[in-house]
Every structure is written in C-alpha cells, then in structure tokens.
C-alpha positions as CSV (number, residue, x, y, z in Angstrom):
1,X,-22.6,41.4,80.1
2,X,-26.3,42.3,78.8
3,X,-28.8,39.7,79.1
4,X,-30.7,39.2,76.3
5,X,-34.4,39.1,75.9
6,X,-36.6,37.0,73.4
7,X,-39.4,38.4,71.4
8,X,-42.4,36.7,69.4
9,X,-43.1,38.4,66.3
10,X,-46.1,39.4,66.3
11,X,-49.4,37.7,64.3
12,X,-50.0,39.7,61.0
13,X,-52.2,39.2,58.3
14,X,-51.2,37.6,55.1
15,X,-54.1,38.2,51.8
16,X,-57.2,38.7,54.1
17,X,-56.0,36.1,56.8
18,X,-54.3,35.4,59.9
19,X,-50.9,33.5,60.0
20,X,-52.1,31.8,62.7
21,X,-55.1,30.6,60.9
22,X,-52.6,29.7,57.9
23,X,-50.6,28.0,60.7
24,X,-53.4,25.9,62.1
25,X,-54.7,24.3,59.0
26,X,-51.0,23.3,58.2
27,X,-51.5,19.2,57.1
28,X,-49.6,16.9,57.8
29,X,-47.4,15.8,55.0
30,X,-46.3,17.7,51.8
31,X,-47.6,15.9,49.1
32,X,-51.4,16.4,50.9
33,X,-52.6,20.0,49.8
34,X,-51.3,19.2,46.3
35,X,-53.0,16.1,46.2
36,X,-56.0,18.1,47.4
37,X,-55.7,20.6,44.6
38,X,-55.4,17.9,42.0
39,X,-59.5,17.6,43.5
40,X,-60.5,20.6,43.8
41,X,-58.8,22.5,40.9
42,X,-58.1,19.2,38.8
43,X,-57.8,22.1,35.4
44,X,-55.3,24.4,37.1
45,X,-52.1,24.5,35.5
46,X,-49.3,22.8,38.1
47,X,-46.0,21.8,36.2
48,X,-44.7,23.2,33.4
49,X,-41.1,21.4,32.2
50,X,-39.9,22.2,28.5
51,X,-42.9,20.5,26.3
52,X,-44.6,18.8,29.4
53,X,-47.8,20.3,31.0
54,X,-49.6,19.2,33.9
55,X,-52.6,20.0,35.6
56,X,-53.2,19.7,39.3
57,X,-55.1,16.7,38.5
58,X,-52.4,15.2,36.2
59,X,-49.1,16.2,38.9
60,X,-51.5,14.2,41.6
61,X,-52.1,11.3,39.1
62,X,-48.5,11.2,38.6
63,X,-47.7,11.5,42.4
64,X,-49.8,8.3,43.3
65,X,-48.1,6.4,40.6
66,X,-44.8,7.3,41.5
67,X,-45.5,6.3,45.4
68,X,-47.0,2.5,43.5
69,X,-43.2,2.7,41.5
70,X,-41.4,3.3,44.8
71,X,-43.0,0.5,46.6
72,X,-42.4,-2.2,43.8
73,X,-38.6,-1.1,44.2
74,X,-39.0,-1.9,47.6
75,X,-39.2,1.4,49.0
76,X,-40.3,1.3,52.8
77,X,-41.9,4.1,55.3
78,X,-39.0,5.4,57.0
79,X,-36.1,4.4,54.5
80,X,-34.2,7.0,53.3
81,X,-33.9,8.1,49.5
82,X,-31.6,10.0,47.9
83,X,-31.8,12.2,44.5
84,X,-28.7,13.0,42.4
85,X,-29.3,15.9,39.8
86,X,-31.0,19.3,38.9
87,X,-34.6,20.5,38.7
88,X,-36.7,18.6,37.2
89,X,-40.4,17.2,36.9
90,X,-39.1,14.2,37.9
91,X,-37.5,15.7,41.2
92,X,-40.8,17.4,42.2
93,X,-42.7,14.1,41.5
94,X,-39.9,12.1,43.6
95,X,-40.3,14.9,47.0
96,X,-43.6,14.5,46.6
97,X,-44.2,10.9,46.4
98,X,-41.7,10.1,48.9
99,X,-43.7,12.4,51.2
100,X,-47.3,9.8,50.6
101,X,-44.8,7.0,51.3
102,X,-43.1,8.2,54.8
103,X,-39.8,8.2,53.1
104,X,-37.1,11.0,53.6
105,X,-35.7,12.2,49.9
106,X,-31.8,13.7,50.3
107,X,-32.0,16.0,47.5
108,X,-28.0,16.7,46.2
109,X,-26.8,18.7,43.9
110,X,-25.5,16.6,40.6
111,X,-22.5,19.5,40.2
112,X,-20.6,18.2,43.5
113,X,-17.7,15.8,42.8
114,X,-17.6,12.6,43.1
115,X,-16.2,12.4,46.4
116,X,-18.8,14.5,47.6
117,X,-21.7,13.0,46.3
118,X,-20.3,10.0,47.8
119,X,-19.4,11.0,51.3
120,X,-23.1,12.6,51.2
121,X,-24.4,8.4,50.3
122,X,-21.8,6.9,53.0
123,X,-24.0,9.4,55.7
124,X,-27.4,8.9,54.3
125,X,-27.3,5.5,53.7
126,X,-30.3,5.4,51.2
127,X,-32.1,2.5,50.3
128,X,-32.2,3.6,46.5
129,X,-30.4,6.9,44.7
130,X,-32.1,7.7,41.4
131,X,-30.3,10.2,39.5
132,X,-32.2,12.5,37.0
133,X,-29.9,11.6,34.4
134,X,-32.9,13.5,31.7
135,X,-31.9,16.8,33.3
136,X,-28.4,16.8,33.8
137,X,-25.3,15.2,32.2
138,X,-23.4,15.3,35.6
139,X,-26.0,12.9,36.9
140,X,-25.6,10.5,34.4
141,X,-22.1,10.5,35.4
142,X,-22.5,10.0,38.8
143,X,-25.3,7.3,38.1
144,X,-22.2,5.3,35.9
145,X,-20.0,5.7,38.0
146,X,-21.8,4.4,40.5
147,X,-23.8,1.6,38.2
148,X,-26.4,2.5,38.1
149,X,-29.0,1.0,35.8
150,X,-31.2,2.9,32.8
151,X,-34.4,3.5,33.1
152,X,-36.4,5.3,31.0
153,X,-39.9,6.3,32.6
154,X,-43.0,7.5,30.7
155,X,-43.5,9.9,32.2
156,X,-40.9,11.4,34.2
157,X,-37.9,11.0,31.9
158,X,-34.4,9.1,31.8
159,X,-33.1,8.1,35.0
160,X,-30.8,6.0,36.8
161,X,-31.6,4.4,39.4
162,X,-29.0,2.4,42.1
163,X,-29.2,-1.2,43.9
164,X,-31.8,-2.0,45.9
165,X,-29.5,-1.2,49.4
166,X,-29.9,-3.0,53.0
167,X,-30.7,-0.2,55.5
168,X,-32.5,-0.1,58.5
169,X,-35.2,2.5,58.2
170,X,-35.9,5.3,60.7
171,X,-39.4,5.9,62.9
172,X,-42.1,7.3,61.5
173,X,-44.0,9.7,62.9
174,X,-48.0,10.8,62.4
175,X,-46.9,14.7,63.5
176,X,-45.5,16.7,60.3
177,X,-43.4,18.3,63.3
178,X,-41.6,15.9,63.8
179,X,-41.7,13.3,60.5
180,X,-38.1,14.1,58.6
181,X,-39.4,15.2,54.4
182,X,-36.3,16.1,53.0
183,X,-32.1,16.0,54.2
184,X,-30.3,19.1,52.9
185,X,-26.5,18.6,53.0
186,X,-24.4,21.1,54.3
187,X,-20.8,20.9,55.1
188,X,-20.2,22.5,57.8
189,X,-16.9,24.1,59.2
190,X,-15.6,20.5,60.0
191,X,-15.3,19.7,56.4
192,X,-17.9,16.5,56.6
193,X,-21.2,16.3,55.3
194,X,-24.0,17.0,57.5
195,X,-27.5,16.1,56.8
196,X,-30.1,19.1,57.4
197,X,-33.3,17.4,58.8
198,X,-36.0,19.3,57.7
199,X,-39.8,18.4,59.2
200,X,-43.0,18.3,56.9
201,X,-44.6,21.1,59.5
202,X,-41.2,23.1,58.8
203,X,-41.2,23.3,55.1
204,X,-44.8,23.9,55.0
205,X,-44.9,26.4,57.2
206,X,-42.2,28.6,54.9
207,X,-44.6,27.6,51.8
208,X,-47.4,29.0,53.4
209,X,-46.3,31.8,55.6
210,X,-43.4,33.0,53.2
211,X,-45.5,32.2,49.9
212,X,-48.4,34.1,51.2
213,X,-46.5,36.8,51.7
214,X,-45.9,36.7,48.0
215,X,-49.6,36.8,47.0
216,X,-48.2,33.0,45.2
217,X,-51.9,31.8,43.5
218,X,-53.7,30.7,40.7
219,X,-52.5,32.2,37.7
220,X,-48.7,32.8,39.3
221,X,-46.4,31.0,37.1
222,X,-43.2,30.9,39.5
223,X,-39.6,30.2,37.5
224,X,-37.9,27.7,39.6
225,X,-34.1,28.2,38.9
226,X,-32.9,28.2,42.3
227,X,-31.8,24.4,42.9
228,X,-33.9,22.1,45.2
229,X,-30.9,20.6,46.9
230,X,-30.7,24.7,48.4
231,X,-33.6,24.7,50.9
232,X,-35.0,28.0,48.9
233,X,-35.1,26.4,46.0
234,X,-36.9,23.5,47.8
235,X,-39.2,25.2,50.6
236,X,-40.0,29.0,49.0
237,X,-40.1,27.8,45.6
238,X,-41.1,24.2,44.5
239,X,-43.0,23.2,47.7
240,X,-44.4,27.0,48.3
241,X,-45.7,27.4,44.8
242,X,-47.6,24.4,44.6
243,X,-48.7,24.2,48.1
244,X,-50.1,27.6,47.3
245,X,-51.9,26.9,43.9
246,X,-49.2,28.4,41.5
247,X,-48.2,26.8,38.2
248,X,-44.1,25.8,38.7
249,X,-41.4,26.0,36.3
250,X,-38.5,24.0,37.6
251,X,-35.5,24.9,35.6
252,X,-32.1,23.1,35.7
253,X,-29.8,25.9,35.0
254,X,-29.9,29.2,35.4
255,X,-29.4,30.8,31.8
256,X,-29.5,34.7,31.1
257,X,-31.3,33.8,27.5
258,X,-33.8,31.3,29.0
259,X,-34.7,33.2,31.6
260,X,-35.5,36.3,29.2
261,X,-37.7,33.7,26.7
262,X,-39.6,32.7,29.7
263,X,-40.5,36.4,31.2
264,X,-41.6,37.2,27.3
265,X,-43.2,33.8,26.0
266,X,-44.2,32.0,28.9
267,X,-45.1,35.3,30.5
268,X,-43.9,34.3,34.3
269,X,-45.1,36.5,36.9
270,X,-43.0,35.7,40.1
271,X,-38.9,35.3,39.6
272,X,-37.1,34.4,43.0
273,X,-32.7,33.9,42.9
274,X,-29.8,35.1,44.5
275,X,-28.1,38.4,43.6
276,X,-25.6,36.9,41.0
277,X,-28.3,35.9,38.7
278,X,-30.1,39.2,38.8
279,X,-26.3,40.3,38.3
280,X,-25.6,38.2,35.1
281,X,-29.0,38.8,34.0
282,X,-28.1,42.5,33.7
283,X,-24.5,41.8,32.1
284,X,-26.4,40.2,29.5
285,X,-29.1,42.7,28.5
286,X,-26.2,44.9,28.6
287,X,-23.7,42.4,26.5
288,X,-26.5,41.9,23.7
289,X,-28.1,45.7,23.9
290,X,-31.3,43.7,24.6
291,X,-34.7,45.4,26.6
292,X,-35.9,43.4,29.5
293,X,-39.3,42.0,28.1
294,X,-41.6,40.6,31.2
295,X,-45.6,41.3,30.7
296,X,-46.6,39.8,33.5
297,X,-44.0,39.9,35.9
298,X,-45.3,41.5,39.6
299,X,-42.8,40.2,41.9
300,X,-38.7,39.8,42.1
301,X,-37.0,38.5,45.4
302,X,-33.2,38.2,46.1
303,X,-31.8,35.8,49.0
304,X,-29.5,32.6,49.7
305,X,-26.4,35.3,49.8
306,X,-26.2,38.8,50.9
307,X,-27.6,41.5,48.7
308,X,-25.8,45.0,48.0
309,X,-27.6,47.8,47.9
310,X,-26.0,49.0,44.3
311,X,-27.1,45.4,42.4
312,X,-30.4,46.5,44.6
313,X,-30.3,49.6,42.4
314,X,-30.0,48.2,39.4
315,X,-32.1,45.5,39.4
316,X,-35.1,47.7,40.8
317,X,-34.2,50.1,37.9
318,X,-34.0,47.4,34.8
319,X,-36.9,46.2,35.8
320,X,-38.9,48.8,37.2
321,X,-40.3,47.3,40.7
322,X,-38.6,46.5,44.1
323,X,-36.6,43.6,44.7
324,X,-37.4,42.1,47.6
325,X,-35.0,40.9,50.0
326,X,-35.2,38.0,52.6
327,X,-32.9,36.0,55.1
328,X,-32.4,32.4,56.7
329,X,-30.4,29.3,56.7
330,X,-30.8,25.5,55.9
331,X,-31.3,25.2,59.3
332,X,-34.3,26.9,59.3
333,X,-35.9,25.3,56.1
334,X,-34.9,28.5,55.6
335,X,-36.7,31.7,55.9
336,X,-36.0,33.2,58.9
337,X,-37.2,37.3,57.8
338,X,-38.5,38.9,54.5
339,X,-39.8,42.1,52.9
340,X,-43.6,42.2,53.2
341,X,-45.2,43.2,49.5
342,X,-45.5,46.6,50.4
343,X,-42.6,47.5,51.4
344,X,-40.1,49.9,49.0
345,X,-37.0,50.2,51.0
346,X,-34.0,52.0,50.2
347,X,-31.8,49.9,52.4
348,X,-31.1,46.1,52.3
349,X,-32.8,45.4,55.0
350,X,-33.6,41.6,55.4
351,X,-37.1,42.1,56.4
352,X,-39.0,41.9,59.6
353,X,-39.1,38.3,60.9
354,X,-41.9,36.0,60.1
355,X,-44.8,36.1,62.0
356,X,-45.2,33.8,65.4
357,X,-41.4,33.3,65.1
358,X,-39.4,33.8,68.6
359,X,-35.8,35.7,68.3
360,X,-33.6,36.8,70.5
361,X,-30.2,38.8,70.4
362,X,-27.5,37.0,72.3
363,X,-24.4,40.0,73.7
364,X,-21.2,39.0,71.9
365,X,-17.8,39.4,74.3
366,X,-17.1,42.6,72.1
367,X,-20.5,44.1,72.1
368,X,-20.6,47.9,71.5
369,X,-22.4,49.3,74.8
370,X,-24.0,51.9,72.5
371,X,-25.4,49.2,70.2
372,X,-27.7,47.5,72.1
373,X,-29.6,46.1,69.3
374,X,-26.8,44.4,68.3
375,X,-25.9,40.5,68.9
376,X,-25.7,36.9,67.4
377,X,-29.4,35.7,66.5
378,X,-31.3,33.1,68.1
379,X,-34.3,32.0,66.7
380,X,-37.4,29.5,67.4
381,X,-40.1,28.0,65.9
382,X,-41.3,25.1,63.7
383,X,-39.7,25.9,60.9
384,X,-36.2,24.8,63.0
385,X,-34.5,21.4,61.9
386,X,-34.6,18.5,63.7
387,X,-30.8,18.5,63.4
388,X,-28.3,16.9,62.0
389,X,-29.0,13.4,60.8
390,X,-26.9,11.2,63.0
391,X,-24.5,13.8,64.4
392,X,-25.9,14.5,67.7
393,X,-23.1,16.8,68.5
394,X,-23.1,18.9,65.8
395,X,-26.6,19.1,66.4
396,X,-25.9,20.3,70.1
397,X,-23.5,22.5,69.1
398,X,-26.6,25.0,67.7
399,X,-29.6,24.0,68.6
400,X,-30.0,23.8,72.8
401,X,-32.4,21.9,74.7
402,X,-35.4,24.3,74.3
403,X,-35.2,24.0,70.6
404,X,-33.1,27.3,70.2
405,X,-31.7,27.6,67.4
406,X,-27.6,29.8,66.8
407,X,-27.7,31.2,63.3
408,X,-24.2,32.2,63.8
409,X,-25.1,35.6,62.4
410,X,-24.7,39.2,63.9
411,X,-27.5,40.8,63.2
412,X,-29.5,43.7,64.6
413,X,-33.2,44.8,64.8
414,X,-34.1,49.0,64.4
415,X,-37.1,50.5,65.9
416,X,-39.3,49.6,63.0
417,X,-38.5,45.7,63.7
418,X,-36.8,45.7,60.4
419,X,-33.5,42.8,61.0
420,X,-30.1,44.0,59.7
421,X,-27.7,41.4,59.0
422,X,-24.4,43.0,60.6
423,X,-22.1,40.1,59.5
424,X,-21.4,36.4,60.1
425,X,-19.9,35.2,63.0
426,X,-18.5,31.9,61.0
427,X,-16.4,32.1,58.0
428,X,-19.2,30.9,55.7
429,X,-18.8,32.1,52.2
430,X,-22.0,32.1,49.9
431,X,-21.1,32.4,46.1
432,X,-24.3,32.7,44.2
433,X,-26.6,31.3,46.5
434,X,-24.8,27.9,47.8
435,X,-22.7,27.9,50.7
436,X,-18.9,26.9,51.0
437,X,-16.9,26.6,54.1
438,X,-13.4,27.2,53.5
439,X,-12.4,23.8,55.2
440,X,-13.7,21.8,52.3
441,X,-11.1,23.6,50.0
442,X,-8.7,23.9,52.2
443,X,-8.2,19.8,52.8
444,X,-8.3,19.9,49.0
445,X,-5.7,22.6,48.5
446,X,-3.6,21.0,51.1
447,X,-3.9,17.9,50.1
448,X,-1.1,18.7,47.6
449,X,2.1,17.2,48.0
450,X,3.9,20.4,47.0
451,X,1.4,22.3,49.5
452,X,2.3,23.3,53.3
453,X,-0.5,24.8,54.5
454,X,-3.5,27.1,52.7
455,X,-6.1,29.7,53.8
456,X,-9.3,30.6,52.0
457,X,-11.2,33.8,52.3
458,X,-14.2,35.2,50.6
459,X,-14.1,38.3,48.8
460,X,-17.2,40.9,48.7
461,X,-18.0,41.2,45.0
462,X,-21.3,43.5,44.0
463,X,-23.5,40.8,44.3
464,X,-22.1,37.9,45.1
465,X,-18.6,36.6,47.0
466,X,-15.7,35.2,45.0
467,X,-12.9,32.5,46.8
468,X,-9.8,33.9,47.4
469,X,-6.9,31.2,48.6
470,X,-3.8,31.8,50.0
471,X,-1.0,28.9,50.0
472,X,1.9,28.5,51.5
473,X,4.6,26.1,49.2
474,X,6.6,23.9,50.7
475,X,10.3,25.0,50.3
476,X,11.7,24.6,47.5
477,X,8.7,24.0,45.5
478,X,7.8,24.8,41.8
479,X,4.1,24.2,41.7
480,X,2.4,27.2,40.0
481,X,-0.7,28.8,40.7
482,X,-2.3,27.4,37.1
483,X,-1.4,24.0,38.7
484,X,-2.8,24.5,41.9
485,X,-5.8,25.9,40.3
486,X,-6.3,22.6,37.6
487,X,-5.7,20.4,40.8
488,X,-8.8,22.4,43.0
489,X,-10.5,22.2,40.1
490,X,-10.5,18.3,39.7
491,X,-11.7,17.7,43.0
492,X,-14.1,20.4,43.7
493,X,-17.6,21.3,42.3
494,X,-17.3,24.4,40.3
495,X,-19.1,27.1,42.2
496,X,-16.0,26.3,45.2
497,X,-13.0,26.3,43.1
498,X,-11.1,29.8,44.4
499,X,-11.1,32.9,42.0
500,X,-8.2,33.8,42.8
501,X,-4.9,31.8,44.2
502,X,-2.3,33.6,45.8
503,X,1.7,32.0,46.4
504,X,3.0,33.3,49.4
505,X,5.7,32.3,51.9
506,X,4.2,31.8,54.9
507,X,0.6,32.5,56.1
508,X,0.3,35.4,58.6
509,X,-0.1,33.7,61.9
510,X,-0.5,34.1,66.0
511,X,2.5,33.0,68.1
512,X,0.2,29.5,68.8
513,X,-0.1,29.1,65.3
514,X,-3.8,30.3,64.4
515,X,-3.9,31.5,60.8
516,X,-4.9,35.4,60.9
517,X,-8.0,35.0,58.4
518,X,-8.7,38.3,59.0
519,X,-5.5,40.0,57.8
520,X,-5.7,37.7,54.4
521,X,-10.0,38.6,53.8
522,X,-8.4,42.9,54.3
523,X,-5.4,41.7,51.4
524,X,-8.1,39.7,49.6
525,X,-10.8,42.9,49.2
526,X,-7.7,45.3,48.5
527,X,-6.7,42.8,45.9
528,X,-8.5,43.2,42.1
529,X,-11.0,40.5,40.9
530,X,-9.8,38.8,37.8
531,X,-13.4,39.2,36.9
532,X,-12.8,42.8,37.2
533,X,-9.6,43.0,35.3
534,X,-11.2,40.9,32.5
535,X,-14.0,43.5,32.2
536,X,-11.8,46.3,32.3
C-alpha cells in the first residue's frame, strides 16, 4: 500500500498582506472586530434587512443590548442557545451577542420538521430557543408548537422565545480555539442529529482568510441568501462580511425576482450560493425574457454542492465574469480550498487549499497505481471542529488524536496544486446546498406499514442532485407511489423529500443482505428527471 505524505500549503498573500499576519491578529471572539468597527468606522453601512439600515456603530449598539436582553432572560456563559428560523437581522444580532456573552447559538434551519427540530433541542439542550417568527412563518409554527411566548422587539422584530430551561452549562474558555461560537447540525449517516462544534478561531479564520480572498471591504454589499444554519452561509458569508468591513444583506429565501431587484436597485457587488440558485436564476431570466441587470457586481462564487462545468458555462456567460468555485464541509467551518481572484479556469476545479492548511492524501484499498495523486483527504488546521457535541464516538470516528480531520472525499491534487474532487466516499447527497443522508429518508420511507424495506440514491442533475427512492412493498400491498410520496412529504423538510419514487419488488442485494446502492444510483442516472420531462 502507498504511504501517504502531508503537505502545508504554503503562506500566500491575500490584498497586500500575509495570511499569516491575517492569522495572528485573529481576536478572540466574533462579535470583537465588529464591535471594533462599530469605533472605528461608526458611518459605515453594516446591515441592510428590507427597510432597516444600520451602521457599524448602530449593529454594535444593538449587539451590546441584545447581550443586556440575554442576561435578564437568564442567559449564562456557557449555556447553550438555540435559534429556530431564516436570515434575519435578528439572527446576526443573536450570533453576535451570544458571542460577548460566552454562549454557544445552535443555528437550525426553520424548514426541518418538527421532529427534527426537536430531536436537534433533545441534543442541545438549550437554555432558551427564540424563533425568528418576523422572518419565517415555519418558525412561528415551531415556536406554537412548542409554546412559545410573543415577543415583539424594537428593534429586531417578532419573535418567539421558549421557557427559561434547567441546563448545566459547558466550560468556558479564554482561547477562541477552543471556546464553541456556534453548533451546526448535521445528520450524519446514523440518521441522529449531530452537533457541529465550531470554534471562534475556526470561523474567523474562514472570514478572514476566505473573505480576503474575496477583496470583501468597505463598499462591498454581500447578498446573504445562503442560510446561516449551512456553515457557508454562517462563516463565508454573515461572519466574513462583517468581520471584513462589508455591508450584509441577510435574505431569508432565495427568490429569482429578489435577487435580480437587489443586483439592479440595491446594486450588490459580491453574490455567493450553490449551483441551483445560479441554475434557477437562469431559468428565470430565460422564463420572463428578462437581461441580467448588476452595475456593480465584481464577484460570483458557487459551493455547498458540486458544480458542473456546463452550469459553469452558463453562468460565466449570463453574467460575463468567472464563477468561482470552492470546497469544504461543516466540519471544517467549512472552507477547506477555493479559487483565488485571479484565476479563470476552464475546469471545475475546487481551488488550491487555503493557505497554512495541512492535507494529506490517504491510499484507498482500490487505488489506481497510476494515480498517485489520488486518495481520501485528510486535512488540519484551526479551522477543524471540536467535534461532535456529546458524541465522542462519532467524533473519533473522523477526527484522530492529532486533530486530523477524514473528509470522506476522494479527491486529487495536479501539479499546479489545484484539488479535484474525484467523488465521495459516503453516500452524502447535497441538493442545493444542504446536505441529506439517505438514512434520514430511508427510516421515514420505511417507517410505512405497507413498506418492507427502501433505498435512496442521489441523482446528478446539471447543477444540483435530485433524491431518487427505491421501495420495496410488502406483499400484497396497494400503496402507490403518490401515497408514499404525501407520507415522505409529511415528515420530511422539503429540500429531502425524493424526486422520484420508484415501486419495485425486491431491492438488488448481496447474498448477506447489503443493498447494492450502486446498481440503483447507475438505474437512477439512466432514469429521466420529472423535472426534465416537465420541461420537455
């Protein structure tokens, strides 16, 4: 077997400076550079959410007020907290206060189901959840069904807000590197939650390594779609925009109209989302024979889900620059590799990796003797979680002793240091930008009483992957597919209900029982989109 052999990507300069430099003056805690700002630059435009427009100097007034608010509801250092809802002012103001006061803020995504949001709360155990009920109608439903009392803030907007709860908080910790900021929840193959811990030191070293590399500054005014319970939405985005001086526009929802006012009216310069929104962006302009109208725009990035090189194409060529690309995981709060600014490749290449950043290629069993370059990707550095809240062995079970960290990716490196992701070693499917693991709607599929067993696959779709299930009926069954479907869909956030849903009679399967996934992904590609047929 070849050994492998780890490699520190080497220091680079990012506007006129050296990441290490960037790296050294890295505070402490997240809310402390925007504070700072708020001194410095009290005029500079910070926040901008529908009618509401705050300064540096106004966000920081707000952030000290909020920390005051979270103390009189009994908010300790160390207690969790645990947001329900959608981008928001009043989620920015929430990370960033929780920051001043030592607390952790779960960030979760208002479109789970109930019983997610609540297996998510059973694991956390947060002293208060509010719920940005302002921003999102789902929240408001979680926040009643939860009880959840009104409360209408002046300046942040309607919320819920839960309980006062018993909990026992956790240590705190002076060192950014190893104080928790924020728990991103990510299923996992085993179906149960599992809470991303993410350091202060981790997130801000993404915000200023990968936001430099952006040119983000005054006068940048960043549209923040991507959700901040997705660690890009959170890290690249909110935290790397205003860490870096940029004005933020957190959005709840990504709409193809919206988007287009904003570019025009609000003339945003820097637009960052995962290849289905570029994708549906161009279905639009297409749909309503509209021209793409964006003054000031200078920079597009994909990531959160593989990019094709034909969406590449025609994004670059709608609107007339390169569309950067990028890579990482939660697990790595989460930029692992991106495109520097000057870069205009042809290929989908996912960047060189971020400066300082140790990597190493680990042999797989079926390595290609040939294709030395090739191998599942270890990486390290302080942008690696702390784990996995209260799962030690999930935690063990990808990040070793030395702080190694398994992406679970194949990937390969050229001569130019350029990283290729070759494919995924786990059966993670990312369908605009959030991640589903098949388990999850699998235990809901089966779950059925009219169900035997089920299988779900993702499908490649030009920008973006689609769920495909396959389920096997228990004899003499009746159930239909529409039925199936309208039961996934009850129990399941949207963006993880299948596509497609496929009756058959028994699951292709080894002689010890293991489901042949890959037989069913090969039928599932060969198979037409309904998305396609609709088109058509």
């Amino acid at each position: 077997m070849r050994l492998s052999h780890a490699f520190t990507a080497p220091d680079e300069m990012i506007n006129g400076r050296w990441a290490s430099e960037l790296i050294a003056e890295l505070p402490e805690r997240l809310s402390t550079r925007v504070l700072q700002l708020g001194v410095s630059n009290p005029e500079r435009a910070a926040l901008v959410d529908g009618d509401i427009r705050w300064s540096y100097a106004e966000l920081g007034c707000e952030i000290r007020a909020a920390a005051d608010w979270l103390r009189d509801l009994g908010v300790r250092p160390g207690d969790r907290l645990m947001s329900v809802g959608e981008n928001c002012r009043a989620l920015v103001v929430l990370l960033l206060a929780a920051s001043e006061l030592d607390a952790w803020l779960a960030i979760v995504n208002a479109r789970l189901s109930a019983a997610e949001v609540d297996a998510i709360r059973d694991n956390c155990e947060p002293r208060r959840v509010f719920y940005t009920t302002g921003a999102s109608v789902e929240a408001r439903e979680h926040g009643q069904r939860q009880d959840a009392q009104r409360f209408d803030h002046p300046s942040l907007g309607e919320l819920m807000i839960s309980p006062l709860a018993e909990t026992v908080p956790e240590p705190v910790h002076d060192s950014g590197a190893e104080q928790v900021a924020a728990l991103i929840y990510t299923s996992g193959t085993t179906g149960s939650p599992k809470g991303v811990m993410l350091t202060h030191r981790g997130v801000l070293f993404i915000a200023s390594i990968s936001g430099g590399m952006r040119a983000l500054g005054e006068g940048d005014r960043v549209y923040g779609v991507l959700p901040m319970s997705h660690v890009f939405g959170l890290a690249s985005v909110c935290v790397g925009s205003l860490y870096n001086g940029a004005c933020l526009f957190p959005v709840p929802r990504f709409e193809p109209a919206t988007l287009l006012h904003a570019l025009a009216d609000e003339r945003i310069t820097v637009l960052m989302g995962v290849p289905a929104m570029y994708s549906r962006l161009l279905e639009h302009l297409k749909q309503q024979k509209l021209m793409l109208t964006a003054p000031e725009l200078r920079y597009t990035s994909a990531g959160g889900s593989p990019l094709d090189s034909e969406t590449k194409r025609r994004v670059e060529a709608c609107f007339g620059m390169t569309l950067h690309n990028g890579y990482g995981l939660t697990e790595a709060s989460p930029t692992i590799s991106q495109t520097r600014m000057d870069d205009r490749h042809a290929s989908t290449t996912v960047g060189r990796v971020l400066p300082l950043l140790e990597y190493r290629l680990e042999p797989l069993e079926s390595a290609d003797a040939d294709a030395p370059e090739t191998g599942e990707l270890w990486v390290r550095g302080p942008n690696v979680m702390r784990g996995y809240f209260r799962q030690p062995e999930a935690t063990r079970a990808c990040l070793d002793g030395q702080g190694w960290l398994n992406t679970g990716d194949i990937a390969r490196v050229d001569e130019h240091g350029e990283l290729f992701i070759v494919g995924r070693s786990k059966e993670l499917i990312i369908r605009s930008g959030f991640n589903i693991y098949p388990p999850d709607v699998e235990a809901v599929l089966n779950a059925h009483p009219q169900v035997t067993l089920s299988a779900v696959v993702g499908r490649q779709v030009p920008g973006n992957e689609e769920v495909v299930a396959f389920v096997q009926r228990a004899a003499g069954s009746t159930v239909s597919e529409a039925e199936l479907l309208s039961f996934a869909a009850e129990r399941l956030a949207p963006y993880k209900r299948p596509c497609q849903l496929v009756l058959v009679d028994a699951l292709p399967a080894t002689a010890t029982g293991k489901i042949l996934k890959g037989q069913l992904r090969q039928r599932a590609q060969a198979m037409p989109s309904p998305a396609t047929v609709a088109g058509s």
